[in-house]
KOLDO-413403 format. One line per 8 residues: number of its first residue (from 1); their letters; for each residue z, x, y of N, C-alpha, C. Coordinates in Angstrom, 1 decimal, always signed. Last residue first. Layout:
BEGIN
NUM = a = Z:X:Y:Z:X:Y:Z:X:Y ~ ...
//
This chain:
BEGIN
187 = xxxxxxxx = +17.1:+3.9:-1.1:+16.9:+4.4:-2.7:+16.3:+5.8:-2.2 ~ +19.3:+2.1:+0.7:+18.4:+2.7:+0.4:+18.1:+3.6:-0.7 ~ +20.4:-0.4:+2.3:+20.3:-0.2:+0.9:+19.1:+0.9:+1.0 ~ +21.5:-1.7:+5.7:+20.1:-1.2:+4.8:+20.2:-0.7:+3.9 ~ +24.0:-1.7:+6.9:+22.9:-3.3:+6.7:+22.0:-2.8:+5.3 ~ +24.2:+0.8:+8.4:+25.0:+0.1:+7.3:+24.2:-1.3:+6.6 ~ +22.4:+0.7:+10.4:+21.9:+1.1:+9.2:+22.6:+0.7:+7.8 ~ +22.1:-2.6:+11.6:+22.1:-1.2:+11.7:+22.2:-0.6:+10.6
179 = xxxxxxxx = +20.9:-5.5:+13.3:+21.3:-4.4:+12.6:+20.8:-3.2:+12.3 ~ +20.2:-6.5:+16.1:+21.1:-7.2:+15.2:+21.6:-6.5:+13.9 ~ +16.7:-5.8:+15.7:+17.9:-6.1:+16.6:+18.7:-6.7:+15.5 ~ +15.8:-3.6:+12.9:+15.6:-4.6:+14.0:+17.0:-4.9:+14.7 ~ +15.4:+0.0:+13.6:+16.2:-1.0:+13.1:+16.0:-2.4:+14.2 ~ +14.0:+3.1:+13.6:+13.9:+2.0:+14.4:+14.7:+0.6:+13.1 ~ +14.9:+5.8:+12.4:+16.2:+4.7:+12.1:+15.5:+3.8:+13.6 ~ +12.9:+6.5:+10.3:+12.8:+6.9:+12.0:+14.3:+6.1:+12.7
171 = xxxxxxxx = +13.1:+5.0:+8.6:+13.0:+6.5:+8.4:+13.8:+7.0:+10.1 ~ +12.0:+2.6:+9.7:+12.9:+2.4:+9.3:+13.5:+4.1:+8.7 ~ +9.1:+3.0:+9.8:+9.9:+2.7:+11.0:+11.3:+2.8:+10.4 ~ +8.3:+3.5:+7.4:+8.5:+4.8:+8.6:+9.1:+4.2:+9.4 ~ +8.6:+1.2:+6.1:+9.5:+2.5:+5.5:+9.5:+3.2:+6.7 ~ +8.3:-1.5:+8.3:+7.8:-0.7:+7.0:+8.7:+0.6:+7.0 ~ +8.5:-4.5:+10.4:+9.6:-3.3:+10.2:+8.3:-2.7:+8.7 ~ +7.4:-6.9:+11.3:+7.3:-5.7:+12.3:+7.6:-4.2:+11.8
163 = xxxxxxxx = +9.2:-9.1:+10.0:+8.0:-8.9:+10.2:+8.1:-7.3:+11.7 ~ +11.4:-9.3:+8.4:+10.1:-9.0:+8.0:+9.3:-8.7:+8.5 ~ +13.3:-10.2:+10.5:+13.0:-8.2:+10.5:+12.3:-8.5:+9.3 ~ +13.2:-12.4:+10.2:+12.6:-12.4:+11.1:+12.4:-10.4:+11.1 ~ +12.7:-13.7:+6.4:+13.5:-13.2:+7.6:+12.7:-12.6:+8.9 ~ +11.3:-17.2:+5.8:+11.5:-15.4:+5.9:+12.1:-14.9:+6.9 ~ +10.0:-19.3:+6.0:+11.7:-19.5:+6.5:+11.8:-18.0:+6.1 ~ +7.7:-20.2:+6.7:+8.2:-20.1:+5.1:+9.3:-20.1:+5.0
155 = xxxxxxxx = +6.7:-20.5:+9.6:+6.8:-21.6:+8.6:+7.8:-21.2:+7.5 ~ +7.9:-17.5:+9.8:+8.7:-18.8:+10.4:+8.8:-19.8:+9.7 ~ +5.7:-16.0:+8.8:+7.4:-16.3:+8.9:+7.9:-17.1:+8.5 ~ +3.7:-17.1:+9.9:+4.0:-17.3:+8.6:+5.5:-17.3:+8.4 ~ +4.5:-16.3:+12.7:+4.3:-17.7:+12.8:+4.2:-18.0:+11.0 ~ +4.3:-13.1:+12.0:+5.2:-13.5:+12.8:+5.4:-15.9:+12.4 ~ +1.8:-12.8:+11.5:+3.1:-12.2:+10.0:+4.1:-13.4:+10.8 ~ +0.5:-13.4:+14.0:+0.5:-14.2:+12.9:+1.1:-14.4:+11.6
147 = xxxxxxxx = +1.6:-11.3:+15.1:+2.1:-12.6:+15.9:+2.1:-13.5:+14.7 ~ +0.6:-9.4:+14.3:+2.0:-9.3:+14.1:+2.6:-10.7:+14.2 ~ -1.9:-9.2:+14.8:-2.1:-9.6:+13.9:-0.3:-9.6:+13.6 ~ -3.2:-10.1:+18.5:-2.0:-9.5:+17.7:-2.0:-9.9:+16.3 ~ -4.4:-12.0:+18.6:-4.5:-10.8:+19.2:-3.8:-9.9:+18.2 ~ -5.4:-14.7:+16.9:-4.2:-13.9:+16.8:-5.1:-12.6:+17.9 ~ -7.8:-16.6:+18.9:-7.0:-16.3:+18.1:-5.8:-16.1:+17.6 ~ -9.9:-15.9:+20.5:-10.0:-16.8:+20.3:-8.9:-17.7:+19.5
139 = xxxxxxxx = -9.8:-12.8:+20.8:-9.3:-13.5:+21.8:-9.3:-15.1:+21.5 ~ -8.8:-11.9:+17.8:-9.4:-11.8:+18.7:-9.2:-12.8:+19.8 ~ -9.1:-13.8:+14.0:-8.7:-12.7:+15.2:-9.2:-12.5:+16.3 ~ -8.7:-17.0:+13.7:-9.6:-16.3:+13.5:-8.9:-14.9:+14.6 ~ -6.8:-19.5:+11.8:-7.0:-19.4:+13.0:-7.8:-17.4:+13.0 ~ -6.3:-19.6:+9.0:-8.2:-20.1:+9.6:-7.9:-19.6:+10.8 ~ -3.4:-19.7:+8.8:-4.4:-19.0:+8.1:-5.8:-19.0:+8.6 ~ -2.5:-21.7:+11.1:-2.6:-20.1:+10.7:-3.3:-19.2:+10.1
131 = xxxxxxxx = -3.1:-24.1:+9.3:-4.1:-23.4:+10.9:-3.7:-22.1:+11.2 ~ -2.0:-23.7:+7.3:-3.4:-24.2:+6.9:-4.3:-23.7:+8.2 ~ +0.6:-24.0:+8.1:+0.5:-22.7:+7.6:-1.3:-23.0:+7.6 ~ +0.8:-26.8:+9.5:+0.4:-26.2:+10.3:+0.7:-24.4:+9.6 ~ +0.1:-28.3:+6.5:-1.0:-28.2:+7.3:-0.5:-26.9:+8.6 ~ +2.1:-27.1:+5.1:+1.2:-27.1:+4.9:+0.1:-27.1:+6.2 ~ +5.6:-28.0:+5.7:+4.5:-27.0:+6.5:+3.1:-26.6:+6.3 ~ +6.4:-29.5:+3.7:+6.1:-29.9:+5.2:+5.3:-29.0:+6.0
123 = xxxxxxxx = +6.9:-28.3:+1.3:+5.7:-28.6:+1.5:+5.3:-29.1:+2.9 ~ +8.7:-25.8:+0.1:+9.0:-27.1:+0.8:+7.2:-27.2:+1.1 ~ +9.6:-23.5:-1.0:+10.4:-24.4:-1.3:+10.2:-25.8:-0.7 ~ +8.0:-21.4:+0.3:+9.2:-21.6:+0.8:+10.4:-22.8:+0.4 ~ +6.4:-21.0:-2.1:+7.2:-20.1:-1.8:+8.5:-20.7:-0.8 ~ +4.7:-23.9:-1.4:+5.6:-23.7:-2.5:+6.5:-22.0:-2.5 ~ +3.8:-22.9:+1.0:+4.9:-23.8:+1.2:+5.7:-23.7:+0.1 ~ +2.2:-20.8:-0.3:+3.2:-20.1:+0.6:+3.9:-21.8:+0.6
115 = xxxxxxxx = +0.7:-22.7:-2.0:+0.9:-21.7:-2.4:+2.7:-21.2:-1.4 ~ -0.6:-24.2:+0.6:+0.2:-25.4:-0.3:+0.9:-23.8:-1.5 ~ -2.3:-22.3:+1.8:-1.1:-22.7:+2.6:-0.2:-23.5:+1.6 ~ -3.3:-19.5:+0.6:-3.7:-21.0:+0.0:-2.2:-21.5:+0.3 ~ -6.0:-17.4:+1.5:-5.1:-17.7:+1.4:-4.5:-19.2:+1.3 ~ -9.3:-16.0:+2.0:-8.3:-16.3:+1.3:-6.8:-17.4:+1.9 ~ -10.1:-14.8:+5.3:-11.0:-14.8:+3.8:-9.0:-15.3:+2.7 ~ -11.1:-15.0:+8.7:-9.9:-14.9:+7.6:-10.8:-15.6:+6.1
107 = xxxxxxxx = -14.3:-14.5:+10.1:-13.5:-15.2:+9.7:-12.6:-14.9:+8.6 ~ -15.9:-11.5:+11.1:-15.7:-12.5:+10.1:-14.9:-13.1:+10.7 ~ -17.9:-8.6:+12.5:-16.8:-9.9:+13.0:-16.8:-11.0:+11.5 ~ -17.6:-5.5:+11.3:-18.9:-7.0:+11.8:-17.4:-7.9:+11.5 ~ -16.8:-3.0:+11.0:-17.3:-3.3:+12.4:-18.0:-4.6:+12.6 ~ -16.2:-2.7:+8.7:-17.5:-2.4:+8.5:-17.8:-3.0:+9.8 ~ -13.1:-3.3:+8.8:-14.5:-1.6:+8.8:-15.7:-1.7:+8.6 ~ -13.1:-6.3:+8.6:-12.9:-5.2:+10.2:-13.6:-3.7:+9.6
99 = xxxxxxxx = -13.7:-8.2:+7.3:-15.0:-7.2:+7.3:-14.6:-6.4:+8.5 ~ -11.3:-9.2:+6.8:-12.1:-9.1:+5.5:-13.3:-8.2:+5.8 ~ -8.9:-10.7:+8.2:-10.2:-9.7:+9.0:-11.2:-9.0:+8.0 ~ -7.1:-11.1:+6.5:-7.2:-12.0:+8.5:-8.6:-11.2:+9.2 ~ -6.7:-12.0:+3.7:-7.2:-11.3:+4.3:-7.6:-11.8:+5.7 ~ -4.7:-12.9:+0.8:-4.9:-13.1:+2.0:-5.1:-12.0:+3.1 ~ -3.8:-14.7:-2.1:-4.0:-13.1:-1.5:-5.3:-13.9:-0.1 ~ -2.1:-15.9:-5.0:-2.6:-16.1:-3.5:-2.7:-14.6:-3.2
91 = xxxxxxxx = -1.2:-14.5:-6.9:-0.9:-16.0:-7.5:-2.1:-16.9:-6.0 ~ -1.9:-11.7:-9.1:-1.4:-12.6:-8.0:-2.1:-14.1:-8.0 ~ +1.4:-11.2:-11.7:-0.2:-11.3:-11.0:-0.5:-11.9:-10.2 ~ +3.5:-10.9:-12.8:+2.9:-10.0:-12.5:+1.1:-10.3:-12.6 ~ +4.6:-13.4:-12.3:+4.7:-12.9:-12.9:+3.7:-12.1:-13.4 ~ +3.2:-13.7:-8.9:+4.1:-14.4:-9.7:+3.7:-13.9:-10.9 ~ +2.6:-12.4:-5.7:+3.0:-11.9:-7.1:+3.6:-12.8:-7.5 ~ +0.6:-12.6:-3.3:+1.5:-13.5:-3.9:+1.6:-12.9:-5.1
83 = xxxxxxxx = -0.5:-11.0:-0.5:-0.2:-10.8:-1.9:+0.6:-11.5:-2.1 ~ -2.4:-10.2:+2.8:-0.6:-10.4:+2.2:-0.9:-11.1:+0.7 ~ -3.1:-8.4:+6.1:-3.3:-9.3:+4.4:-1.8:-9.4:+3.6 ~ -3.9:-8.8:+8.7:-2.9:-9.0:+8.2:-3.5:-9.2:+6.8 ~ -5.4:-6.3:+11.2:-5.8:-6.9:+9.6:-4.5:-7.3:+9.1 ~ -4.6:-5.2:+13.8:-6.2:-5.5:+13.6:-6.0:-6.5:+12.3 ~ -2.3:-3.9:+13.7:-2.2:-5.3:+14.2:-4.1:-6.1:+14.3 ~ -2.6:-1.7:+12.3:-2.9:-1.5:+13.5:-3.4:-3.1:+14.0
75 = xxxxxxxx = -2.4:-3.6:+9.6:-2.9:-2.4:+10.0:-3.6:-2.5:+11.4 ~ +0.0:-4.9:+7.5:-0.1:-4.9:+8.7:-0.8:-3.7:+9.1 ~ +0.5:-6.4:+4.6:+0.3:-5.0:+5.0:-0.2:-5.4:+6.6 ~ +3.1:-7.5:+2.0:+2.4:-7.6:+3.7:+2.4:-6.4:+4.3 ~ +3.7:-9.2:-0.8:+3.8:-8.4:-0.2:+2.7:-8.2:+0.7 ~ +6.2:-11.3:-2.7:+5.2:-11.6:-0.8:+4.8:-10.3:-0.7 ~ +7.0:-12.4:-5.6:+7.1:-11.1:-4.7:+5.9:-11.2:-3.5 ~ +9.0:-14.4:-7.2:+8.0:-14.2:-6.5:+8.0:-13.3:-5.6
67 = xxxxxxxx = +10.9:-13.3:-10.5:+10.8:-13.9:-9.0:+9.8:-13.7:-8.2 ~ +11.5:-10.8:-11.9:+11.8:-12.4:-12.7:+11.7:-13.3:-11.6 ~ +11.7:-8.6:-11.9:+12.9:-8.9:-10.6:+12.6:-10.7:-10.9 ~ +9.6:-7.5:-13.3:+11.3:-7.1:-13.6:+12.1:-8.0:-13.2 ~ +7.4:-9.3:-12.1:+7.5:-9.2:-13.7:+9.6:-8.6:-13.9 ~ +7.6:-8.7:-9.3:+7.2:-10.1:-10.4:+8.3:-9.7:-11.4 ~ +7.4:-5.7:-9.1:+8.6:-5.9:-9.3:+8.9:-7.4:-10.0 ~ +5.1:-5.1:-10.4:+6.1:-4.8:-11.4:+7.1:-5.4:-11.0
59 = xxxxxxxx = +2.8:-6.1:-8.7:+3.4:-6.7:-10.0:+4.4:-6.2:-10.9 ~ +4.1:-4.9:-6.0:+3.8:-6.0:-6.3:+4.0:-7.0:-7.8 ~ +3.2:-2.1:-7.1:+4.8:-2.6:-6.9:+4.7:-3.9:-6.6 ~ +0.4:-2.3:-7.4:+1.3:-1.8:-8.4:+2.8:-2.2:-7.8 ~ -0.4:-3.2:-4.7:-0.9:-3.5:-6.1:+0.3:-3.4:-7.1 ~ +0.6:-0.5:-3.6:+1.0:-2.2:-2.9:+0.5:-3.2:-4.8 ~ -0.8:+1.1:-4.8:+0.3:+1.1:-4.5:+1.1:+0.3:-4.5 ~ -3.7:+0.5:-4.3:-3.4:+0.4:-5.9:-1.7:+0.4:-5.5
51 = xxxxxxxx = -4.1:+0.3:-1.5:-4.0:-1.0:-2.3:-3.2:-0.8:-3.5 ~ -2.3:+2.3:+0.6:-3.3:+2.5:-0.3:-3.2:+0.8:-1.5 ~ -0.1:+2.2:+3.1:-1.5:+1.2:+2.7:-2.7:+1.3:+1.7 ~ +1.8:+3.7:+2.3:+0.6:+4.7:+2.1:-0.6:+3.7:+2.8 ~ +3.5:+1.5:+1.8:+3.1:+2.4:+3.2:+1.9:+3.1:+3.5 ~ +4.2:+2.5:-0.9:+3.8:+1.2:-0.5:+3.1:+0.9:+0.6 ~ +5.7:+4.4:-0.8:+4.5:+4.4:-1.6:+3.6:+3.9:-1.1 ~ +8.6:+3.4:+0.4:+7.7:+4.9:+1.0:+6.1:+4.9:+0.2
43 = xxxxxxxx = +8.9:+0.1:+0.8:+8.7:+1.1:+0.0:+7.8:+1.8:+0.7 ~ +10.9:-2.0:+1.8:+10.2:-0.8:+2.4:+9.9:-0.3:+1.8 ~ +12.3:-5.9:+1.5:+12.2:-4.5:+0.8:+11.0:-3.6:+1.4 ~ +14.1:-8.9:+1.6:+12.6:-8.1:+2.4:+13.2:-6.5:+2.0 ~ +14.9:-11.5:+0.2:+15.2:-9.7:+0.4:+13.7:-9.1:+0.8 ~ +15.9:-14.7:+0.5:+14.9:-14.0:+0.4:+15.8:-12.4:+1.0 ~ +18.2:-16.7:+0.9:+17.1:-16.8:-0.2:+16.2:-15.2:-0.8 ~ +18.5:-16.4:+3.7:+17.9:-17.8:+3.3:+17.5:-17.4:+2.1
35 = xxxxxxxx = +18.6:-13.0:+3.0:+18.6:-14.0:+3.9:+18.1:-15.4:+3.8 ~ +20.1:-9.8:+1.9:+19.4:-11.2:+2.0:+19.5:-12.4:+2.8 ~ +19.6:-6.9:+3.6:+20.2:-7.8:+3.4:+19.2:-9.2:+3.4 ~ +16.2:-4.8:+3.0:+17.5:-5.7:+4.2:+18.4:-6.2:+3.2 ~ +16.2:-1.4:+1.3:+16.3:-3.2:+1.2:+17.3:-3.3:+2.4 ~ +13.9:+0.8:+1.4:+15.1:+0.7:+2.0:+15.1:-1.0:+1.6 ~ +12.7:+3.5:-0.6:+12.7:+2.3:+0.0:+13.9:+2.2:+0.5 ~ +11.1:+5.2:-3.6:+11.6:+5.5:-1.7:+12.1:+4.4:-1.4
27 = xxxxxxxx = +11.7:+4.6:-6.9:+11.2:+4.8:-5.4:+12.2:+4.9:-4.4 ~ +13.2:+4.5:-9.3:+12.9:+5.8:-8.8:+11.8:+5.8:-7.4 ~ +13.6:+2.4:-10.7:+12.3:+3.0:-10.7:+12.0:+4.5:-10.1 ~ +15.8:+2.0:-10.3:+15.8:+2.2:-11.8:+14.5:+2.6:-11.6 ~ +15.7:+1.8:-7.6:+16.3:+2.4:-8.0:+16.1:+2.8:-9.2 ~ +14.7:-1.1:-7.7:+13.6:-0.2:-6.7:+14.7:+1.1:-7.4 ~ +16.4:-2.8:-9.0:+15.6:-2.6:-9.6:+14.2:-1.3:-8.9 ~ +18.7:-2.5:-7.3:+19.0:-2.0:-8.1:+17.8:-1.3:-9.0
19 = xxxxxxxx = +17.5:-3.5:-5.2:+18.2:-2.4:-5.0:+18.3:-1.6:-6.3 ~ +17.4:-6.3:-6.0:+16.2:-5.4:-5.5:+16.4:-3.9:-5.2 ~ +20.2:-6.7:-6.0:+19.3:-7.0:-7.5:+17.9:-5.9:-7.3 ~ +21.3:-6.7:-3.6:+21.8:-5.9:-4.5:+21.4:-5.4:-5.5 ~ +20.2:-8.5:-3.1:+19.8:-7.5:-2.0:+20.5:-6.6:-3.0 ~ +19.4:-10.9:-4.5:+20.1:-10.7:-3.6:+19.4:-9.2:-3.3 ~ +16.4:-13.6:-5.1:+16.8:-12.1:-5.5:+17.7:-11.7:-4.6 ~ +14.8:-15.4:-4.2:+15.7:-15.2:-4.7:+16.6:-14.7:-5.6
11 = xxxxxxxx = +11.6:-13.3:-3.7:+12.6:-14.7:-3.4:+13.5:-15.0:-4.5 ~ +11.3:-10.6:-2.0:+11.6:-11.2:-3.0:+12.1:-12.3:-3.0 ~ +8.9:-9.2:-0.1:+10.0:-9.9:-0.2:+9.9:-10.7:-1.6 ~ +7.8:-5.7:+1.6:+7.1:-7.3:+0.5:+9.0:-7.7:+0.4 ~ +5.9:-4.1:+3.9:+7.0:-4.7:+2.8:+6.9:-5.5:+2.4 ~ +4.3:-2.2:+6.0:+4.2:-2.7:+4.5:+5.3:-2.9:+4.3 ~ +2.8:-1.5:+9.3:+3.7:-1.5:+8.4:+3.4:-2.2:+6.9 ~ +1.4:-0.6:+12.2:+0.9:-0.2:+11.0:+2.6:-0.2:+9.7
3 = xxx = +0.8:-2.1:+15.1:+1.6:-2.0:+13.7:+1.1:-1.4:+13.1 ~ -1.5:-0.6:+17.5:-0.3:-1.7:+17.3:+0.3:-1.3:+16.2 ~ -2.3:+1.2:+20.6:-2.2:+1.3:+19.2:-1.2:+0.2:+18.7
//
């Protein structure tokens, strides 16, 4: 069995600001600390992997938190998709497996590498975000759909406990290496 997580990241938003605004709302969630820029955020709703969820906190936070919001759903390391919110709508949206329930093999559907560069502030990494995104699931591929959260990452400069961590792991007090709960803001 592999991943099954959700969180989304704010760029340039402290950890205090996303705290404050997951708060005024009255969700579940836990916020990391910021890092290069960016606040990787857990919401308990969000989890549900129900779209309207992810949907909906995606553009509200845009719109309040006045900043681009990443949000990444990870299902059973089978399906990476991932959401560009710029003021409250999306801006990029990305599917690694577009026809996995319907049991027929596809190619990654969406995503627009010069988009994510401009999230990370830099354009050098276009082409090799460009082979990430096309590179196809399965043995030919990502195996792992974590590896690929994992290598976006990187390009974009996101924190490295983005990738792997959602609300239940973090419930469950699994914490990435290097911190602990003190670290975590929770609503």
């Amino acid at each position: 069995m592999g991943s099954f997580y959700v969180n989304a990241t704010a760029k340039g938003r402290t950890q205090s600001q996303v705290h404050s605004f997951l708060a005024q709302m009255r969700r579940k969630a836990f916020v990391f600390p910021t890092i290069n820029g960016f606040t990787t955020f857990c919401d308990a709703e969000a989890e549900t992997q129900e779209p309207k969820a992810i949907d909906e906190l995606g553009r509200k936070a845009s719109v309040a938190l006045q900043c681009p919001i990443f949000c990444v759903l990870n299902h059973d390391d089978d399906i990476l998709w991932y959401a560009l919110y710029e003021d409250g709508e999306i801006s990029d949206e990305y599917d690694s497996f577009p026809t996995y329930f319907e049991g027929i093999f596809s190619p990654p559907k969406g995503g627009n590498a010069a988009k994510l560069c401009n999230l990370a502030g830099s354009m050098d990494k276009q082409a090799e975000l460009s082979e990430i995104l096309r590179r196809p699931h399965g043995s030919d591929g990502y195996v792992l759909e974590s590896e690929r959260h994992a290598d976006i990452a990187t390009a974009i400069g996101l924190p490295s406990f983005s990738i792997g961590f959602g609300y239940r792991y973090l419930e469950r007090s699994e914490l990435p290496e290097g911190l602990d709960q003190t670290d975590l803001l929770r609503c």
